[in-house]
C-alpha positions as CSV (number, residue, x, y, z in Angstrom):
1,X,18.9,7.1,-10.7
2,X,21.5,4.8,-8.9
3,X,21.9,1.1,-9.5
4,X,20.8,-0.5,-6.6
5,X,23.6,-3.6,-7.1
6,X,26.6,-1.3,-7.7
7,X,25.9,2.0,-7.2
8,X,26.5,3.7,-10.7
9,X,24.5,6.8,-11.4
10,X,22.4,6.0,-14.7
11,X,20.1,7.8,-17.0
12,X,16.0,7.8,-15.5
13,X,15.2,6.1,-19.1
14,X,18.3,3.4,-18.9
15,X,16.5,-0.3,-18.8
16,X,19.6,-1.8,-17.7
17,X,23.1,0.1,-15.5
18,X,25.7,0.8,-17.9
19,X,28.2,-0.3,-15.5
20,X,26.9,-3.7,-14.3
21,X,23.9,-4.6,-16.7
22,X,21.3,-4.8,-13.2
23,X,18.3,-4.5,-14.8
24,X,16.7,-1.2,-13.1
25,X,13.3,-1.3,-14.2
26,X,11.0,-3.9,-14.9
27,X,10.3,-4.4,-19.2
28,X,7.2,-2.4,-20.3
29,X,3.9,-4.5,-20.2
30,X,1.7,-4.1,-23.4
31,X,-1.3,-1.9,-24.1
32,X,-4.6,-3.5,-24.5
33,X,-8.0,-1.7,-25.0
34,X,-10.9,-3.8,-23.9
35,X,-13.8,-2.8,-26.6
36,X,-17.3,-3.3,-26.6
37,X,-17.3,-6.8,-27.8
38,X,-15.1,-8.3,-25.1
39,X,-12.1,-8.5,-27.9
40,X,-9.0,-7.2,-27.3
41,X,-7.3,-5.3,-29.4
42,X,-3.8,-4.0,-29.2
């Protein structure tokens, strides 16, 4: 994938470029599992 800010090629996995530090994808949003109960758990 290419940074959108600078144009560096990057790794599909990289969170941030390695060449300007753009942040390429937004940070992973946590797993919760809705049970029975209406409790979350997680």
């Amino acid at each position: 994938m290419f940074c959108p800010k600078c144009g560096q090629q990057n790794l599909e996995n990289n969170f941030r470029c390695t060449r300007c530090g753009f942040v390429l994808h937004d940070p992973a949003q946590p797993q919760y599992v809705v049970t029975d109960d209406n409790t979350l758990a997680g």
